[in-house]
C-alpha positions in Angstrom: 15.2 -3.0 -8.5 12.8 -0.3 -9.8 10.7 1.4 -7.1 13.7 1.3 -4.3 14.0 4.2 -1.8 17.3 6.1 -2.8 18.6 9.0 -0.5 20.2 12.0 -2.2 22.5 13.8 -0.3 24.2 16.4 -1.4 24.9 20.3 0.2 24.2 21.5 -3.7 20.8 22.2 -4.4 21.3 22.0 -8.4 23.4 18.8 -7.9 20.4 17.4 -5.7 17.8 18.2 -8.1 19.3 16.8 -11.0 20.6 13.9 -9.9 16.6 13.2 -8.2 14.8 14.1 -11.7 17.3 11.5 -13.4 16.7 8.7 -10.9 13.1 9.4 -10.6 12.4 9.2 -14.6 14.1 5.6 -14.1 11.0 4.4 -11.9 13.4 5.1 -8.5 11.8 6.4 -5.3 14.2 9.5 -4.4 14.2 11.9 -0.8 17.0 14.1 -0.4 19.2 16.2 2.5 21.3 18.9 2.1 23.6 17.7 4.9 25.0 15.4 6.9 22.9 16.1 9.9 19.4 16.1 8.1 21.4 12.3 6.5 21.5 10.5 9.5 18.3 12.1 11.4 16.4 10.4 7.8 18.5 6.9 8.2 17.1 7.1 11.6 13.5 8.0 10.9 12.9 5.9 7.4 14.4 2.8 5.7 16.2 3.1 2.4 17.4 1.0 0.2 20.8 2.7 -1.0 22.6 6.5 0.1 24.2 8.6 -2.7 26.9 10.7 -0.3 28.5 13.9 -1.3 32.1 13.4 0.2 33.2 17.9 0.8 30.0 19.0 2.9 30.0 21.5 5.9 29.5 20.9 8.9 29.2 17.0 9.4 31.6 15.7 5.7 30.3 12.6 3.8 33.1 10.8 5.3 31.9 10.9 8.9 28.0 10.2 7.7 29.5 7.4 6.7 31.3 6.4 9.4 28.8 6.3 12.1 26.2 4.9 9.3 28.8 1.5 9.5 28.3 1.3 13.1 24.7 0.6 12.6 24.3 -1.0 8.8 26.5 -3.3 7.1 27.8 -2.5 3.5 24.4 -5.4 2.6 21.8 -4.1 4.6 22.8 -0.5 3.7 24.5 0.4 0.0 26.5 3.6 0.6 28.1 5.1 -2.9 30.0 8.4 -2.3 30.0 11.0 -5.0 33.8 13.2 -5.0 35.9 15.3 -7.4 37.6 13.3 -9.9 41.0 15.0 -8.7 40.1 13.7 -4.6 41.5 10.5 -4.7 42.2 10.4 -0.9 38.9 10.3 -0.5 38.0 7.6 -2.5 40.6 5.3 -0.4 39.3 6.4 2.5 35.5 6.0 1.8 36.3 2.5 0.2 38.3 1.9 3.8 35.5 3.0 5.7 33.0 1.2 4.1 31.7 2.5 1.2 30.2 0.0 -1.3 31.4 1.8 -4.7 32.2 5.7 -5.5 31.1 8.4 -8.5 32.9 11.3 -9.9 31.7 14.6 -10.2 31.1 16.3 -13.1 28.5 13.1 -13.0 28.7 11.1 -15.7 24.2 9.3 -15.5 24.8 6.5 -17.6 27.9 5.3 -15.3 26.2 6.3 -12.0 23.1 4.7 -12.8 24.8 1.3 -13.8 26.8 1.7 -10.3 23.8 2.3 -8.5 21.4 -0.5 -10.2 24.5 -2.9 -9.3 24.6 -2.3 -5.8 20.6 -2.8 -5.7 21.1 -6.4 -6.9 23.7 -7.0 -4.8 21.5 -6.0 -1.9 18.8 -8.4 -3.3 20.6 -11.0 -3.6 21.7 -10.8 0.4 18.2 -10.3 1.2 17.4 -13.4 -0.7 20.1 -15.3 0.8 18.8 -14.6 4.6 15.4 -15.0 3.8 16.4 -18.7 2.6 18.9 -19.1 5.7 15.6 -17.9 7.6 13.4 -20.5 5.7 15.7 -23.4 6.1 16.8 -22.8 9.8 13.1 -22.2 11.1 9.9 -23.3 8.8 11.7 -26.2 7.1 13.7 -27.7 9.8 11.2 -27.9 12.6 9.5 -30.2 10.1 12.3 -31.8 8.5 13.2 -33.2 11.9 9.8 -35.1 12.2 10.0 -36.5 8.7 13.4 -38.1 9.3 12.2 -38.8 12.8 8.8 -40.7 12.2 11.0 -42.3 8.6 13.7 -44.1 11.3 9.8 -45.2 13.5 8.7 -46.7 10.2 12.2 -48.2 9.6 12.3 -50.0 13.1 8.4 -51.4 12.9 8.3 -51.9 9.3 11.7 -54.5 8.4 12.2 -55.8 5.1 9.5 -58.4 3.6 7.5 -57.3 6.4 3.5 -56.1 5.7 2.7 -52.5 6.7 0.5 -52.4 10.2 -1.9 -49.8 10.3 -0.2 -48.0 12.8 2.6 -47.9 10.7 0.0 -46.7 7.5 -0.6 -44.0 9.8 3.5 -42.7 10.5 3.6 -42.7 6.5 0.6 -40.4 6.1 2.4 -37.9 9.2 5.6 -37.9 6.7 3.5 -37.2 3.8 1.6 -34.5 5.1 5.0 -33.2 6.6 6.5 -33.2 3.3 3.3 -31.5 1.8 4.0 -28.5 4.2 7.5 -28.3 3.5 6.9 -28.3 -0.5 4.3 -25.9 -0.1 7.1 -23.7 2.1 9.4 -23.3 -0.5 6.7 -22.8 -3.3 5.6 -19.9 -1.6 9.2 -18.2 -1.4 9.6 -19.1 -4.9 6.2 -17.6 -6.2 6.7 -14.7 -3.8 10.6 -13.5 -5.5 9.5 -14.4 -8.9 6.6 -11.9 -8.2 8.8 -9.4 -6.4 11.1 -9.6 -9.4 8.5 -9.7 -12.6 9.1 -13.0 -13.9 5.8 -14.1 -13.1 3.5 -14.1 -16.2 -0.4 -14.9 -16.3 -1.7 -17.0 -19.0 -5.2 -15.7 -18.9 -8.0 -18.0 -20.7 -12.0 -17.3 -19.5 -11.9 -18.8 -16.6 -15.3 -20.0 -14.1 -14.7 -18.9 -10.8 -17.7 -21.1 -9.2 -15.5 -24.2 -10.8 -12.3 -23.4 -8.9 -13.9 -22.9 -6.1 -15.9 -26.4 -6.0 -12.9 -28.4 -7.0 -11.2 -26.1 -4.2 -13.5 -26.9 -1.4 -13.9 -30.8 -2.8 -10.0 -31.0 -1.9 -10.6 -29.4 1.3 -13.4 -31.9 3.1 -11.1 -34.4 4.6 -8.9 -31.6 5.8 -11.8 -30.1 7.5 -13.8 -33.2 8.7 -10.7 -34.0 10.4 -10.7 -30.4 12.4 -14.4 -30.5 12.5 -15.1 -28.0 10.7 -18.3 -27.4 8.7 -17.1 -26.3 5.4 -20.2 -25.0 2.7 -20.1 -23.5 -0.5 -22.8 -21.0 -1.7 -22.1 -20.5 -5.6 -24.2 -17.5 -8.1 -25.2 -20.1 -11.1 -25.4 -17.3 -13.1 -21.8 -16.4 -12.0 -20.0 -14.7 -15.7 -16.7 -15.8 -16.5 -14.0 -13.8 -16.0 -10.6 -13.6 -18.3 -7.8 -14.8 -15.9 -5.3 -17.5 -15.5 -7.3 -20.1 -13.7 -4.2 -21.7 -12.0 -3.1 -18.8 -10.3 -7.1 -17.7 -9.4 -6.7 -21.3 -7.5 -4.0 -20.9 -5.7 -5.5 -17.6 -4.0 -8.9 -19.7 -3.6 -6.6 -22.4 -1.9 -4.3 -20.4 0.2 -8.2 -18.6 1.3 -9.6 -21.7 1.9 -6.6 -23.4 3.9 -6.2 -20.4 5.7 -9.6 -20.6 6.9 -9.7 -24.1 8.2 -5.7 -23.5 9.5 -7.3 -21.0 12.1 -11.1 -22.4 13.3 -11.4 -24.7 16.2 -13.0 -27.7 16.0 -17.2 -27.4 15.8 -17.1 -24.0 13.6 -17.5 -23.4 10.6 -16.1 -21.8 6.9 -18.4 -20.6 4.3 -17.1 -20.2 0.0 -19.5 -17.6 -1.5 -19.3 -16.2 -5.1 -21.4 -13.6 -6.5 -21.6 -10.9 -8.8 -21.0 -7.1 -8.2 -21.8 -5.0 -10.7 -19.0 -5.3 -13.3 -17.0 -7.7 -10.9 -17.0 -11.4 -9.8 -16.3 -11.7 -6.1 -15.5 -14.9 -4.2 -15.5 -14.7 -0.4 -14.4 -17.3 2.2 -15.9 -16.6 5.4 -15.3 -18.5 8.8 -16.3 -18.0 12.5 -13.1 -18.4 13.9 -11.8 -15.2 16.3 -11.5 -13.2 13.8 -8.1 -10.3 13.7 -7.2 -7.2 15.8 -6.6 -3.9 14.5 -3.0 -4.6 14.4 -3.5 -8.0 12.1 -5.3 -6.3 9.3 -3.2 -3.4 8.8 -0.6 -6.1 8.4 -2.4 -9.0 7.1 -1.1 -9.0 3.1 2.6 -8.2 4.1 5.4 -10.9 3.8 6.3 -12.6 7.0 3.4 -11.1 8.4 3.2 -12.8 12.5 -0.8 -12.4 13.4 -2.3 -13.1 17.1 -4.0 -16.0 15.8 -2.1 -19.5 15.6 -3.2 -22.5 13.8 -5.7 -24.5 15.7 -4.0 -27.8 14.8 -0.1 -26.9 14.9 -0.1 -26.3 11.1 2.9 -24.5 9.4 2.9 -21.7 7.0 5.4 -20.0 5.2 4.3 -16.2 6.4 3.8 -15.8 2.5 0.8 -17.0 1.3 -1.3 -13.9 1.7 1.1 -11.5 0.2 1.5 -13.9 -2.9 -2.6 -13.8 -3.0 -2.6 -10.1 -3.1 0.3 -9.6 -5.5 -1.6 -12.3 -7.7 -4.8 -9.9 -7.7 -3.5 -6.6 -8.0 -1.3 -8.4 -11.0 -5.3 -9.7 -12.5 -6.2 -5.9 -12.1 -8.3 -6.7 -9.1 -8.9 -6.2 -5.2 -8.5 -8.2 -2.2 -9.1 -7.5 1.0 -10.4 -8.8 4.9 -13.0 -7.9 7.3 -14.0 -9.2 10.5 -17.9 -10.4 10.3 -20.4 -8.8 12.4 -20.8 -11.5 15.3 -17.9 -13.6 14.6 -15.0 -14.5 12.6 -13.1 -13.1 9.5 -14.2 -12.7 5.7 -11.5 -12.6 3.1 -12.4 -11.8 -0.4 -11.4 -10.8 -3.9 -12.5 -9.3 -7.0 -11.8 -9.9 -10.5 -13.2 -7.5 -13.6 -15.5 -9.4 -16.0 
């Protein structure tokens, strides 16, 4: 879990520095105190992801830091790993009794401590992952779980055996597919987003058109938007370069644009695809007339589980990942992506990929 927040603290200034320089060569994120006091005012102020705690401070000891740090965080949402004397075994007991998630000795042995340390990261991880899934499957995938089995005992009921299907009952089927569709497209998205989050996500880059993607985009897109009435246009550069990219990846950001625009415009407006070049860049911008986001929603807007003013126009579902996946699939292209609101109405969102 390279790039994680760890808090150093320790009332030994060489023992601090050290033990930061070590972590921070290993691609960590360090911030240190020098006592127990400056500890808990950081805990209070900033988020970390795991606490190395010196055990013999003055003033407030290790022990009581982490005693009033259990009130407040669990040993998952908050790994705490005290650092003692090899000789203080007392202390050991009583950190482990008080909650502490694993213990170091002093003089520090690095190659130990860091395997201690990168442990209690997964561990942490894996928690988060576990919630995030109990989150998924107790609120985006059972809201529509419950219509699928709901409309399937409808169709059961009008539809009996060696009887032909009505139309009406044509029309339950396509409510369970599209239902289905959501849900798949759910747990897509919190796959994508992890396997991105944790580097096994490779890009299998080819030259790629980007005015081809986004026609076969938009093409899937017109009964999706006739049905909202929405006016949905392309405006493609013919002389648009190819860029090197992996062209599945480049069109599930065009999608997720796309979708997103039409998931958020009322009926009678309407969403425009434009490509173009920029110097040494291709750019493709989906722009719609909808209400466009506050201040608030594009500070926010490429962040997981990010909740914006807007809702969906026609009660559509989304996993609260889509966005951050587009982003993390540009940056990963070496490329940008970003939103504005138009002039007179409505949002743009756009990337760019290098030629």
């Amino acid at each position: 879990m390279r790039g994680a927040l760890v808090l150093v603290v320790d009332d030994n200034e060489n023992n601090r520095d050290i033990l930061s320089r070590r972590l921070q060569r290993q691609k960590y994120s360090v911030a240190v105190a020098e006592n127990g006091k400056e500890a808990l005012e950081m805990v209070e102020r900033q988020k970390f992801d795991l606490i190395i705690l010196d055990v013999m401070m003055p003033g407030i000891s290790g022990l009581e830091v982490l005693r009033r740090l259990r009130k407040t965080y669990s040993v998952a949402d908050l790994p705490i790993i005290i650092a003692t004397a090899r000789d203080q075994s007392e202390d050991i007991v009583t950190a482990l009794e008080l909650g502490a998630n694993d213990y170091i000795t002093k003089p520090l042995d690095f190659p130990v401590a860091l395997a201690r340390i990168q442990t209690q990261l997964e561990v942490k991880q894996l928690s988060e992952l576990k919630d995030e899934f109990i989150r998924m499957a107790s609120h985006d995938l059972k809201n529509p779980l419950a219509i699928v089995l709901g409309l399937v005992r409808i169709l059961e009921k009008r539809v009996p055996p060696g009887q032909v299907m009505t139309a009406d009952a044509h029309d339950l089927l396509s409510k369970i597919t599209k239902r289905a569709i959501e849900m798949q497209g759910i747990i897509e998205d919190f796959l994508d987003f992890h396997a991105l989050q944790d580097g096994r996500l490779s890009l299998v880059k080819v030259l790629t058109n980007l005015n081809e993607i986004a026609q076969e985009v938009v093409e899937s897109n017109r009964d999706y938007a006739s049905v909202k009435g929405i006016h949905l246009s392309l405006n493609m550069d013919a002389e648009l370069p190819p860029v090197n990219a992996d062209a599945d990846r480049v069109m599930q950001v065009v999608r997720n644009l796309i979708s997103n625009a039409l998931k958020f415009s009322s009926h009678g407006s309407a969403a425009t695809v434009t490509t173009r070049r920029e110097n040494s860049q291709v750019v493709l911008e989906v722009s719609d007339t909808g209400p466009g986001l506050t201040t608030e929603d594009l500070e926010k807007v490429f962040t997981k589980y990010a909740r914006l003013s807007n809702k969906p126009t026609g009660g559509e579902k989304s996993s609260g990942l889509g966005l951050a996946i587009c982003k993390q699939m540009i940056d990963l292209h070496g490329g940008e992506i970003g939103v504005r609101n138009n002039p007179e109405k409505g949002a743009s969102f756009w990337f760019k990929l290098p030629i």
